[in-house]
C-alpha positions as CSV (number, residue, x, y, z in Angstrom):
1,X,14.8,-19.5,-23.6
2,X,15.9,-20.9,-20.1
3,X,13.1,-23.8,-19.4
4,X,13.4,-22.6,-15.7
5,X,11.7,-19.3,-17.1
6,X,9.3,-20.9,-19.1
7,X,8.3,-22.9,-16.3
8,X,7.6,-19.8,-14.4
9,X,5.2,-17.8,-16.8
10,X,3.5,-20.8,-17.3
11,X,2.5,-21.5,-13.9
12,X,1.8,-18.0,-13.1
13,X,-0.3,-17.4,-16.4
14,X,-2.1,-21.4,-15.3
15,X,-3.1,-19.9,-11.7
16,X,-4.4,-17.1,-12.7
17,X,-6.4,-18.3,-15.0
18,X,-7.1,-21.3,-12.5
19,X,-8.7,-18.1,-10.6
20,X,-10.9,-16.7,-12.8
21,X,-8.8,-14.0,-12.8
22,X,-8.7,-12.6,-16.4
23,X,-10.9,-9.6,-16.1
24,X,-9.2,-7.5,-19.2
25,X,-9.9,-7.8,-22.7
26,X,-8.2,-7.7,-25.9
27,X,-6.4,-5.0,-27.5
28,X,-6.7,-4.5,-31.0
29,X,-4.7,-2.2,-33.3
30,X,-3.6,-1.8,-36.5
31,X,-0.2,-3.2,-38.2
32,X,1.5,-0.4,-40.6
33,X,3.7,-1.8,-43.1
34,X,7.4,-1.5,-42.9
35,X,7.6,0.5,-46.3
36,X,5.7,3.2,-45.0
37,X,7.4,4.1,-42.0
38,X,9.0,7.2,-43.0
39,X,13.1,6.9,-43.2
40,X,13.2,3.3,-43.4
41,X,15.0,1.7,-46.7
42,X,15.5,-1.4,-47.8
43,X,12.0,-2.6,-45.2
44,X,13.1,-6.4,-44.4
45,X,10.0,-9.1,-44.6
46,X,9.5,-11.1,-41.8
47,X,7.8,-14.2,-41.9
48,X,5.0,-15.3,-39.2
49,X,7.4,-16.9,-36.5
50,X,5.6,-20.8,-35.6
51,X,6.1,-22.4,-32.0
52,X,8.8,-24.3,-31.2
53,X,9.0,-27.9,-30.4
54,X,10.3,-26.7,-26.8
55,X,7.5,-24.3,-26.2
56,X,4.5,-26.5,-27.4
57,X,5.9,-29.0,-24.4
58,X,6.4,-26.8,-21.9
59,X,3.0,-25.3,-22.6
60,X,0.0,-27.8,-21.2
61,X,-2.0,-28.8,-24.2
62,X,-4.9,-27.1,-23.2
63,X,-3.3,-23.6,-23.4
64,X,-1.3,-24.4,-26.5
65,X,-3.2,-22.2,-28.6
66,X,-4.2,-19.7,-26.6
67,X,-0.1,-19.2,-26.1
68,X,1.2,-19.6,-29.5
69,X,0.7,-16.0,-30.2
70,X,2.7,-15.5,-27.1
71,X,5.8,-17.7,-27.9
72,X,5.4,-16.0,-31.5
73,X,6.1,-13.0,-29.6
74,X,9.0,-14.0,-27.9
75,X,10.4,-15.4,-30.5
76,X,10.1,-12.5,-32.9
77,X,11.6,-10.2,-30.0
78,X,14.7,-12.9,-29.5
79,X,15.5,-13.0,-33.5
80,X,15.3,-9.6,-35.0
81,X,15.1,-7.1,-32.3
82,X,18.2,-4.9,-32.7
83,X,19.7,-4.9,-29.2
84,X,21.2,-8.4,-28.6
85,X,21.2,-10.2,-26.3
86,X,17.7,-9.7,-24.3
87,X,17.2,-9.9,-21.1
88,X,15.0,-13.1,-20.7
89,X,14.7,-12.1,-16.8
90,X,13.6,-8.6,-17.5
91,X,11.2,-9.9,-20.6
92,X,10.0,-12.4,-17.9
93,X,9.4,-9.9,-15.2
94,X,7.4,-7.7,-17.9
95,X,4.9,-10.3,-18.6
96,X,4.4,-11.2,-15.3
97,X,3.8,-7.1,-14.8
98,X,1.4,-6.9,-17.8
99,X,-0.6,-9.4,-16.6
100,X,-1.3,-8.5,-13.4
101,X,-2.2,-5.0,-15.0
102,X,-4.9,-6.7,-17.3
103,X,-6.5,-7.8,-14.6
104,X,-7.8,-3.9,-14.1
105,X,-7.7,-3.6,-10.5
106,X,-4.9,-1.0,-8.7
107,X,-4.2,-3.3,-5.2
108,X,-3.3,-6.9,-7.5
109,X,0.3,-6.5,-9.3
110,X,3.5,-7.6,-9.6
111,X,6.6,-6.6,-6.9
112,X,10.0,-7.3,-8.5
113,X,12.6,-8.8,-5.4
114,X,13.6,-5.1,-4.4
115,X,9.8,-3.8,-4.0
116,X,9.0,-7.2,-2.2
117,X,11.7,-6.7,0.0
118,X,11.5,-3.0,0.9
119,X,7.2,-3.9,1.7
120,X,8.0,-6.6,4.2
121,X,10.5,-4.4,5.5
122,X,8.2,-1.7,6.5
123,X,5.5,-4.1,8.0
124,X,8.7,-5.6,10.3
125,X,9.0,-1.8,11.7
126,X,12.2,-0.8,9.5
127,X,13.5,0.1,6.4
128,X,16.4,2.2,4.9
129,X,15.5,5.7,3.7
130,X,15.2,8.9,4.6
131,X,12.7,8.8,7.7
132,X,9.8,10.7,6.9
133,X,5.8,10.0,7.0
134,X,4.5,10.3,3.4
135,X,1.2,10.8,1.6
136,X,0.7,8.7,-1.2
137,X,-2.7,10.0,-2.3
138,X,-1.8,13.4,-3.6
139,X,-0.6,14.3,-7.1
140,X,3.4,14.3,-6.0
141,X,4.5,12.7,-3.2
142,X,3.8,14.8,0.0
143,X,6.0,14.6,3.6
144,X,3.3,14.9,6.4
145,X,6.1,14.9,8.9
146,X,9.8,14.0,8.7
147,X,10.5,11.3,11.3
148,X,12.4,12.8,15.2
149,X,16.1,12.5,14.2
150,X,16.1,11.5,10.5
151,X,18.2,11.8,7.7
152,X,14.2,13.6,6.4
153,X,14.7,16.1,9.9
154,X,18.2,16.9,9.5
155,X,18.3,18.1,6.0
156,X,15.7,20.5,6.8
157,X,12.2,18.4,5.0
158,X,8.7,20.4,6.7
159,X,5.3,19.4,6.5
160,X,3.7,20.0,3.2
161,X,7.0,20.0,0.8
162,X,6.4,18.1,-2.6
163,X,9.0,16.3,-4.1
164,X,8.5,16.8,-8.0
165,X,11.8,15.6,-8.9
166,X,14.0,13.0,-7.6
167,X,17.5,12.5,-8.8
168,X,16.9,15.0,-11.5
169,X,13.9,12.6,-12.9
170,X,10.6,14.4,-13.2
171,X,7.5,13.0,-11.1
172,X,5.1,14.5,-12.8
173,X,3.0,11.8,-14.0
174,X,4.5,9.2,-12.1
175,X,2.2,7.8,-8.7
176,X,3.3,8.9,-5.3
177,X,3.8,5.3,-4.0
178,X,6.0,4.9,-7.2
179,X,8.0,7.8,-5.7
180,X,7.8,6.4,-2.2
181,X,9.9,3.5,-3.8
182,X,12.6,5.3,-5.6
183,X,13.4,7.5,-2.1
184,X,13.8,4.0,-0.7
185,X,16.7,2.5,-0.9
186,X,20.5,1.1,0.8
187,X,21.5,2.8,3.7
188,X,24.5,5.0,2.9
189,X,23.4,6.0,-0.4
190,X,22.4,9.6,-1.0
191,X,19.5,10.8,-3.2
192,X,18.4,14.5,-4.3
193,X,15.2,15.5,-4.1
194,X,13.3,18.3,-5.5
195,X,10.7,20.1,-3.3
196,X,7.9,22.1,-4.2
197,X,7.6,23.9,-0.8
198,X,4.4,26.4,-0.1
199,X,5.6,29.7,0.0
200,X,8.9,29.6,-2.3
201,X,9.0,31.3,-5.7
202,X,11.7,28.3,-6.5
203,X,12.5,24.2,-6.1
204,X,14.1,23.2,-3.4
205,X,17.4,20.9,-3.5
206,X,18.3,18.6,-0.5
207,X,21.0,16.2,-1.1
208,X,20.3,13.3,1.6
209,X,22.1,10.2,3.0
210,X,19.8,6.8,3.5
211,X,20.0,5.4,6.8
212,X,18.2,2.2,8.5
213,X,15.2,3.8,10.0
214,X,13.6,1.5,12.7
215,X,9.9,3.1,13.6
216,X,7.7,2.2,16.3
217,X,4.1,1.1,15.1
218,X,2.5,1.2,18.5
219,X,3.1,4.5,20.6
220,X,1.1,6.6,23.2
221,X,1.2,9.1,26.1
222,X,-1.2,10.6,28.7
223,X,-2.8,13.9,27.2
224,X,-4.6,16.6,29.7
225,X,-7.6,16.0,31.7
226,X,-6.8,12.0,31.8
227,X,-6.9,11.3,28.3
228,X,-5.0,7.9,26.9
229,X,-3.3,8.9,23.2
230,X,-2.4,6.2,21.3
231,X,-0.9,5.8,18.2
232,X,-0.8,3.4,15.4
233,X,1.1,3.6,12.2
234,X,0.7,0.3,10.3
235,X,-0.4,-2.8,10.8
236,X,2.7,-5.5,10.9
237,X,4.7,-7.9,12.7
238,X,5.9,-5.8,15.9
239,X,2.1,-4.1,16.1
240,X,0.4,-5.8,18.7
241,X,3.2,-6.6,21.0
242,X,3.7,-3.0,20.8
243,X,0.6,-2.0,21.4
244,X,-0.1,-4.4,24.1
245,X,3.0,-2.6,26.2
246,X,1.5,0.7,25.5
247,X,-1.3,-0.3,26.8
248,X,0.0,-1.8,30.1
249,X,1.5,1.6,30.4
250,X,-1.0,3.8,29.8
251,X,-4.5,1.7,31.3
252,X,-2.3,1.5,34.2
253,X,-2.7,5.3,34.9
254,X,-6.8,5.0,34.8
255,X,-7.6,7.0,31.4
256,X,-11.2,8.6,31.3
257,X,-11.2,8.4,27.8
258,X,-8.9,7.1,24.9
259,X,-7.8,8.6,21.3
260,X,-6.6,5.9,18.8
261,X,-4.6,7.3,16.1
262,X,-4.7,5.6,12.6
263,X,-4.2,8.6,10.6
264,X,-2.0,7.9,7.6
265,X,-2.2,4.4,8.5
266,X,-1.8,2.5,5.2
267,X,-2.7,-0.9,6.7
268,X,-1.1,-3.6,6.9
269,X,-1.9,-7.6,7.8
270,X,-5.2,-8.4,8.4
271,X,-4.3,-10.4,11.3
272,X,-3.3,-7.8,13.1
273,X,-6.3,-5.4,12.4
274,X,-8.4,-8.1,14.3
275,X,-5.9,-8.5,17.1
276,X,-5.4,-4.5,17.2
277,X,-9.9,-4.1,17.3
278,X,-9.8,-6.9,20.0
279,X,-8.0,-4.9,22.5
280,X,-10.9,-2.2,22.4
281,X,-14.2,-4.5,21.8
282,X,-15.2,-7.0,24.4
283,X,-17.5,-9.0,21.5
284,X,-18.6,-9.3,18.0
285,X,-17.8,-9.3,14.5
286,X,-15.1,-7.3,13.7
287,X,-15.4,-7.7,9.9
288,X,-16.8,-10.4,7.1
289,X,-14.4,-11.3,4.4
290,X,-16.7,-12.2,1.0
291,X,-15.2,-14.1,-1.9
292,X,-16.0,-13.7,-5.4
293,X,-18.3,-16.9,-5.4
294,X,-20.0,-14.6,-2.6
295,X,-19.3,-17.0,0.4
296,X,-18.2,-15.6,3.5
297,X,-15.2,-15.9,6.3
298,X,-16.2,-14.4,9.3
299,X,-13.5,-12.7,12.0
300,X,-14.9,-12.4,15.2
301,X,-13.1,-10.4,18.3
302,X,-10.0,-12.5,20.3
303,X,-11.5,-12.3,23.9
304,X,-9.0,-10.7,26.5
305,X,-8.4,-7.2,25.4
306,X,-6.8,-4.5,27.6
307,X,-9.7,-2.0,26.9
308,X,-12.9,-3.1,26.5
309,X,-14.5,-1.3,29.4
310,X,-17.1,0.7,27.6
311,X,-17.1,3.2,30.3
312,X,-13.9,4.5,28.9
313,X,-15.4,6.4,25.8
314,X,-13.4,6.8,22.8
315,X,-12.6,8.5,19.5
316,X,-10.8,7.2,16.7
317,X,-8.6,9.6,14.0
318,X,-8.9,8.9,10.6
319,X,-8.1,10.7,6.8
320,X,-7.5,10.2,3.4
321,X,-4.8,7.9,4.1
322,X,-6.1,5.6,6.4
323,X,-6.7,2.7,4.5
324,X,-7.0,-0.9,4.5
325,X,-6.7,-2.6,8.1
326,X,-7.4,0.8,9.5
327,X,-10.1,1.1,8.3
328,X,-10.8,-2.2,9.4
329,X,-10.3,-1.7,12.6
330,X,-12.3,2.1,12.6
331,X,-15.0,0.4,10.8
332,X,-15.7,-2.2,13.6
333,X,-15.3,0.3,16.3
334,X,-17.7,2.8,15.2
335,X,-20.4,0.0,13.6
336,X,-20.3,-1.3,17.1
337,X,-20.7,1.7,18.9
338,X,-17.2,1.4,21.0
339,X,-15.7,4.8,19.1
340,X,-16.8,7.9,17.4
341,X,-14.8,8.7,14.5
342,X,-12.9,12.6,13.7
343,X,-11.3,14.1,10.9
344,X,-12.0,12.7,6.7
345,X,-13.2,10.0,4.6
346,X,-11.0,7.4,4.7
347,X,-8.8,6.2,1.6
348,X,-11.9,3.0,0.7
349,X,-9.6,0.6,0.4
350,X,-11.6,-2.5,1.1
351,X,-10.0,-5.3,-0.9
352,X,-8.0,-8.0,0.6
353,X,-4.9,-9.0,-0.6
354,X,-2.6,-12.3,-0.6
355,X,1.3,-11.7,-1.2
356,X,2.2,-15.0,-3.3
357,X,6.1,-14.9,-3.7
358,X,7.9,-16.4,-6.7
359,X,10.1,-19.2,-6.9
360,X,13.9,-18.4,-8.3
361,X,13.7,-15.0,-6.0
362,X,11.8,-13.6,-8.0
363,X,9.3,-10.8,-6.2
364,X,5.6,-11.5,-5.8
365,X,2.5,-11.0,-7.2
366,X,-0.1,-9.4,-5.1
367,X,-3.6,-11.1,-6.1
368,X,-7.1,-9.1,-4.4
369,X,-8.8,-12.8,-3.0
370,X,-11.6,-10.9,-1.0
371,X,-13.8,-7.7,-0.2
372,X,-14.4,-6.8,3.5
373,X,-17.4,-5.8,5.2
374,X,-17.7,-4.1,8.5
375,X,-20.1,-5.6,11.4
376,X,-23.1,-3.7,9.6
377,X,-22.2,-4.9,6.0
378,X,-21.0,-1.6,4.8
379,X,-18.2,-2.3,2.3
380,X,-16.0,0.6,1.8
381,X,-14.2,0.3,-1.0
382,X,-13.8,3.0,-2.9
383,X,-16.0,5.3,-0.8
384,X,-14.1,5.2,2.1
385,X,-15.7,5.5,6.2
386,X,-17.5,8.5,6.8
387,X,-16.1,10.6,10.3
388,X,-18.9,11.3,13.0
389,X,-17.3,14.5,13.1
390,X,-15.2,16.1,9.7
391,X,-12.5,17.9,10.5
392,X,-9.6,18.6,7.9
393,X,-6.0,19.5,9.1
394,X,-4.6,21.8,6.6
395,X,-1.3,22.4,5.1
396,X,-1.0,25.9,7.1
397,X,-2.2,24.0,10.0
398,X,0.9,21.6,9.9
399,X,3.5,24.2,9.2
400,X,2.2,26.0,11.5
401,X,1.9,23.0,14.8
402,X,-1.6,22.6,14.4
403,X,-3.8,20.0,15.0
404,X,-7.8,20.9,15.2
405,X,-8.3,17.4,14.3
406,X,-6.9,16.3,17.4
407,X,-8.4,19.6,19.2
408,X,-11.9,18.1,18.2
409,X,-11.5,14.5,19.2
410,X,-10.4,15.8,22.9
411,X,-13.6,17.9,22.6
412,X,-15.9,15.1,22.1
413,X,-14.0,13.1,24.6
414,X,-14.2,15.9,27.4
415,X,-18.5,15.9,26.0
416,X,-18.5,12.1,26.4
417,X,-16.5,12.0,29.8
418,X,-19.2,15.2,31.2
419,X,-16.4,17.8,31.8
């Protein structure tokens, strides 16, 4: 085994532990003897493998026996299995994986180089795909909307279609963000999806060409009767400069009321989410963060935003797939009493997250470090933030160019603003 690698899984396997981080137990089975495994002649014995020299130094001496088991492992897979040579990275990358998994929590795993890449892409405001607004939470991956003048728009994608196949491989079973991944990929390349579209007796085919999609994470424009619409999509590096222009822009015009966006807003950095709150509070807490030995950070509003005035009311979109920092930032606003909040329950993601890249180029692990709190103390994880007003936007209603979502936050606006 390359010492390199060894050096790896051992400093890995040392932090987490380090971190009190082994939350999964033991997994016990039973071991069937070769000579009954039906079709098997001539069953070859195999003696208990034993650690070598090498690994006992590379392991510290403290985790010598709880590893030997381990190198046993390796070893056995490196002299008898049948395909030879193994891949040590791929072996390498798979224990990293498994124990990230045995840690039992969905948000802290492992992101081989191309995963890591094409999630730091997104936060930087482009990627290369096909251009299209997903939902992650449903059964197959769903389009919400394909993206103005996409490779997604120009193939023909709507509102609603379910891709259940891609490249000919079945989905079923497989998550929608793992999906989300295999559309993504080099700009030029072409994959074939298979929609599920409402309405057709039979799958849909499209053949479509990657491109580099750049997306804007901050947009807005003036809505009837003086209303500021604002949009945010995630939460990354181009965010708040955006934001802060579309604000010039559109406080400039003397808005009676504002609409902030964050529907399908997966999140993002947690940075931002405070910067993002700040432009709408004028003071306070926008959230706690609490650590596992139950002490506390504490993130208070950056003074300065753009539009504090209270006199402005406001209402804030969310749904099932706002999550994370967008819920962060709906959270403070309506604990605070700056915003009133239309549409669903949020997604309840309130975990935080650190992005710990690998030496050798070798992805990242994604460890959960923290739980949030809003201003009030309400953690949301896995409940999600509860609207002031629940309104749900339907399949037909997309297809069709609806919005009553929208329609109700104007509504409470026009109530708030006394027309």
């Amino acid at each position: 085994m390359n010492k390199t690698l060894k050096i790896i899984l051992l400093i890995l396997v040392v932090a987490v532990i380090g971190l009190g981080s082994f939350a999964g137990g033991f997994v016990t089975g039973h071991l069937m003897p070769f000579a009954n495994l039906p079709g098997l002649q001539n069953p070859t014995t195999f003696t208990s493998p034993t650690t070598s020299p090498d690994q006992q130094s590379a392991t510290p001496e403290e985790l010598q026996t709880l590893f030997a088991p381990f190198w046993e492992a390796w070893t056995l897979v490196h002299e008898n299995y049948v395909d030879q040579p193994v891949d040590d990275i791929a072996l390498m990358r798979g224990a990293i994986t498994g124990m990230m998994q045995a840690l039992g929590d969905e948000h802290s795993s492992y992101m081989d180089p191309q995963n890591y890449k094409d999630a730091n892409a997104s936060l930087d405001g482009s990627y290369e795909g096909i251009g299209a607004y997903v939902d992650t939470t449903t059964v197959f991956l769903t389009i919400i909307s394909p993206i103005p003048g996409s490779p997604a728009e120009r193939a023909g994608l709507l509102p609603g279609d379910q891709v259940v196949a891609i490249d000919g491989e079945d989905m079923t079973g497989i998550t929608a963000e793992a999906a989300r991944l295999r559309v993504l990929g080099p700009a030029g390349t072409k994959v074939r999806l298979t929609i599920l579209r409402k309405g057709e007796a039979d799958l849909i085919e499209f053949d479509i060409t990657r491109e580099k999609i750049t997306v804007a994470s901050s947009s807005g424009k003036m809505l009837e009767n003086d209303i500021a619409y604002i949009q945010v999509t995630t939460f990354g590096t181009n965010t708040t400069p955006e934001l802060l222009a579309t604000l010039d822009e559109l406080m400039a015009k003397n808005p009676k009321g504002i609409i902030l966006d964050l529907r399908y807003n997966g999140g993002g950095f947690l940075s931002t989410s405070v910067e993002v709150a700040s432009q709408f509070i004028g003071e306070g807490v926008v959230l706690y963060e609490e650590y596992g030995n139950g002490t506390r950070t504490t993130y208070e509003v950056i003074p300065g935003g753009l539009a504090t005035d209270v006199n402005i009311p406001m209402v804030v979109l969310v749904n099932e797939g706002s999550a994370s920092a967008s819920e962060i930032v709906a959270g403070a606003l309506q604990d605070l009493g700056r915003a009133k909040l239309v549409g669903v329950v949020s997604y309840g993601k309130g975990s935080v997250q650190n992005w710990v890249p690998l030496s050798g180029d070798n992805g990242a692990v994604r460890i959960t470090i923290a739980k949030w709190l809003t201003p009030n103390e309400k953690t949301i994880n896995k409940v999600g933030l509860t609207p002031d007003y629940e309104v749900e936007l339907t399949d037909e209603d997309r297809i069709a160019g609806l919005d009553p979502q929208l329609d109700k936050a104007v509504e409470v606006l026009l109530e708030m603003i006394g027309k």
